[in-house]
C-alpha positions, 0 to 999 in steps of 0.5 A: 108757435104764433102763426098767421092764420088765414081762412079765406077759402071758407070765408069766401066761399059756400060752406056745406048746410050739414055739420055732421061728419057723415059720408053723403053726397054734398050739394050747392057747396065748396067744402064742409067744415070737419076736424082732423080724427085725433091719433092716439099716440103721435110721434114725430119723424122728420120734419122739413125745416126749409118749409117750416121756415117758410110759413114761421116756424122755427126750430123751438117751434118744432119741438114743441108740443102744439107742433106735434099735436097741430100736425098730427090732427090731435088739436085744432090750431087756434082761430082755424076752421079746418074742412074737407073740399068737395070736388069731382073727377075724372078716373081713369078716364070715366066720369066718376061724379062726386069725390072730394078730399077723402082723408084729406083735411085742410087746416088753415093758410098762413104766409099765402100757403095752404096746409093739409093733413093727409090721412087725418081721418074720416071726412064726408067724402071718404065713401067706404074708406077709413081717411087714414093713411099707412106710413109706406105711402106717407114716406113715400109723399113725404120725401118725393114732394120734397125731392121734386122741389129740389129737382125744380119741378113744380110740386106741394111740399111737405111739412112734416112727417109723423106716426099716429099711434094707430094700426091702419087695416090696408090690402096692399095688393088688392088680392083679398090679403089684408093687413095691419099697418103703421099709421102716418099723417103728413102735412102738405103745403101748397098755395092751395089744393083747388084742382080740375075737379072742383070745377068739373063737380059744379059744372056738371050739376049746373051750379052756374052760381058757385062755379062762378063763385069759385072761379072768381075766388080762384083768379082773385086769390091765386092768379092776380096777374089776370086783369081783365074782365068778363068773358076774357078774364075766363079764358086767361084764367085758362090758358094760364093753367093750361101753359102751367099744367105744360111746363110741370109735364116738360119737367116730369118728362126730363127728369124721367118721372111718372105721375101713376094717376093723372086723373082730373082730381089730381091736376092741380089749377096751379100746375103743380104734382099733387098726390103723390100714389103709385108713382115712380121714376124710369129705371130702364127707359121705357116709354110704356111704364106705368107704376101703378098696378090698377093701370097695368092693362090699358096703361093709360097713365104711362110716361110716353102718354103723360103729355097727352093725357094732361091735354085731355084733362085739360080739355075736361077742364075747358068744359067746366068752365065753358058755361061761365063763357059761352062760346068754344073758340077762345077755349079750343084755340087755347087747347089746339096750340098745346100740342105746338107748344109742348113739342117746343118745349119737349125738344128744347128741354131735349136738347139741353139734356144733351149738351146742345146750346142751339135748336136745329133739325140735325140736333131734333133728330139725334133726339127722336133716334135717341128716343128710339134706341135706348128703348133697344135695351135697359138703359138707364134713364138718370144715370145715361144722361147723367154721364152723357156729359162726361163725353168730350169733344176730341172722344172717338165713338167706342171711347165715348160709349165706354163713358156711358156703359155703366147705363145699361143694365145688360152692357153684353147686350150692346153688342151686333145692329144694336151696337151698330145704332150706338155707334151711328148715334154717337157718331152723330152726337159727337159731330154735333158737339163740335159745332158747339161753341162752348167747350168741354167744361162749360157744356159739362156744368150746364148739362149737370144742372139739368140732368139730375145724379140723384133721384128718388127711386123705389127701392131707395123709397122701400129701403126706407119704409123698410127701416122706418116699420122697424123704428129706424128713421136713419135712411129717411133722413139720408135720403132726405138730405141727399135729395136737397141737392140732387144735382151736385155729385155728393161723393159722400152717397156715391152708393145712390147713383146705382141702377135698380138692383135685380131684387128690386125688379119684381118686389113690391113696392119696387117695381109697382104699386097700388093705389092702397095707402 
């Protein structure tokens, strides 16, 4: 295995004075240099060759013992110079001063990717933690990761999937029930893993000098678009994440997916999903859902308030960089367009979910009363759009909801002022489709394209952990591939596009999660 290997994060920036890997506060510095921990048994389960093809690797290559033991952390890669970065964050709201990469190592770039071992061991940042990550919440990154990608949504993409040979001591409910668990490192890839919170760290100790560091390096590095200079190259640099940070939350919002953790740590400056907790998919639509247990009170991080949220970290962002331009205006016109614009973008992306070619009010309002009545009863998020489209022109209202019965979890439900709604709604549907000029066939390709068949629930996420605890790598591997087409009908896995299953409801794992992995 040759890779081009590239150190340019730390051959640019300031590296941490101690060399110890002991967990202390680190000031005046980007990262400190750090080696993964060595596992003491690795073994490869799955491995994504599209992202190995990416960055050089070929099918040899992955067989090989380098492999194995470059991406499991056991041996560090020739002329590489792995490190953890320091970065803070917001958390649930509340400034939470110095976090970094905790169980995170970076190892190198090669082909303008970074790649990151997550669960490598002990690093300066891991506070009272192990570093380790446990193989349920490794399955779990690993395939979402990579059907994200393939769902079109900006995302890391994973590597590689493979045990440590260690047992991981892990209370996954946080009920004081500890446990022993598998072990698992995956390799994550992205242009890199520089996020909100390695400005906000410098910012808030008033490291003018690296915060300018950074940010230089940042848009040099990564947004060579940026052409302009002084003060304005700033606020280009931050409109240009604040417009990419918007189209990644269009993109978890039609396809119904639900971060759990948006905090300013996990935002990333290039707009794509990082850290992949305690997410999930909408199984009923239901606007207040949240799949992480610790947010289950206040549920700030809910699928209605991702869009509001990415904008208040956005502006956590501004403040970071506020001291490189000096002057709010340029930053807070950037910030109050955000608003403007992800309404656009939702109700067009709304509109295409629905068939519609156009953008009118008559189309936006069938949008928001949609909205509102499938919150009526459990109705399932993919699999309604996804039949929506089997609808046709010369359909009368019961005929046409025939087609989309399958959606609701409870059809008995659908009965008396709820079915009376369903039938306004409908009604108003179909008279909107027969002002569309394309007809039947043309608008169901369209709508296929957009509406995914498949997505990567929890309990298909659990039935492959499941199998995975017992040596049985079988469902991985099928969800993988399954997940590379999502779009397409695959009649071959037509048993995937399922609702959740009652046992599913309360299980966990299933139906919410911790932050514990």
């Amino acid at each position: 295995m040759q890779l081009q290997v590239r150190n340019i994060f730390t051959d640019t920036l300031p590296s941490d004075q101690e060399k110890t890997n002991e967990i202390r506060k680190v000031f005046n510095a980007c990262y400190s240099f750090v080696n993964p921990t060595p596992p003491t048994n690795p073994s490869l389960i799955h491995v994504s060759k599209e992202v190995a093809q990416s960055i050089g690797i070929n099918d040899d290559d992955i067989t090989s013992e380098i492999f194995l033991n470059t991406f499991s952390g056991k041996t560090v890669y020739e002329n590489s110079k792995p490190y953890a970065m320091c970065y803070g964050g917001h958390q649930f709201g509340v400034w939470a001063g110095q976090l970094g990469d905790g169980r995170a190592v970076n190892l190198f770039e090669s082909n303008d990717q970074t790649l990151q071992l997550k669960g490598a061991g002990k690093t300066p940042y891991s506070r009272s933690a192990d570093g380790l990550a446990v193989l349920r919440s490794s399955v779990r990154e690993y395939l979402c990761a990579e059907a994200m990608h393939h769902l079109g949504v900006p995302t890391t993409r994973s590597l590689s999937l493979i045990l440590s040979g260690n047992e991981v001591l892990r209370d996954i409910m946080y009920n004081g029930n500890p446990a022993y668990e598998k072990g698992a490192i995956v390799c994550r890839v992205a242009p890199s893993f520089i996020r909100f919170g390695n400005f906000e760290l410098l910012a808030s100790r008033n490291d003018l000098t690296n915060l300018k560091l950074l940010t230089d390096f940042t848009i040099k590095e990564y947004f060579p678009h940026i052409n302009s200079e002084g003060k304005q190259k700033y606020l280009d640099f931050f409109q240009s994440v604040v417009s990419s940070t918007l189209k990644m939350v269009v993109e978890w919002q039609r396809v119904g997916f639900v971060h759990g953790v948006m905090n300013t740590d996990n935002m990333s400056i290039h707009g794509i999903t990082i850290d992949y907790g305690p997410y999930g998919w909408l199984e009923d639509f239901n606007p207040n859902w949240t799949p992480n247990t610790t947010d289950n009170q206040h549920k700030r991080y809910r699928y209605g308030n991702q869009p509001e949220i990415a904008l208040w970290n956005l502006y956590q962002l501004a403040n970071a960089l506020y001291p490189l331009i000096n002057e709010a205006e340029g930053l807070e016109k950037i910030l109050e367009q955000y608003p403007k614009d992800f309404e656009h973008h939702y109700q067009k992306m709304m509109q295409e979910k629905l068939g519609f070619s156009g953008m009118n009010e008559e189309q936006e309002q069938i949008v928001n009363q949609l909205v509102q009545i499938l919150q009526l009863s459990e109705t399932d998020y993919t699999i309604f759009f996804r039949l929506l489209s089997d609808v046709k022109k010369e359909d009368n209202v019961t005929g046409a909801l025939e087609k989309i019965n399958y959606a609701f979890y409870n059809s008995e439900e659908i009965q008396g002022e709820i079915l009376s709604y369903w039938n306004q709604w409908m009604n108003d549907y179909l008279q909107q489709l027969q002002k569309e000029i394309r007809n039947d066939a043309e608008r169901k390709v369209t709508m296929d394209k957009i509406n995914p068949k498949y997505v990567l629930r929890n309990y298909m996420a659990q039935l492959a952990i499941d199998a995975a605890d017992k040596g049985d790598y079988s469902i991985i591997d099928e969800l993988y591939t399954l997940l590379q087409n999502p779009y397409n009908e695959q009649p071959e896995y037509q048993k995937w596009f399922a609702k959740r299953p009652d046992w599913a409801r309360v299980k966990i794992g299933c139906s919410m999660l911790s932050c514990s992995s």
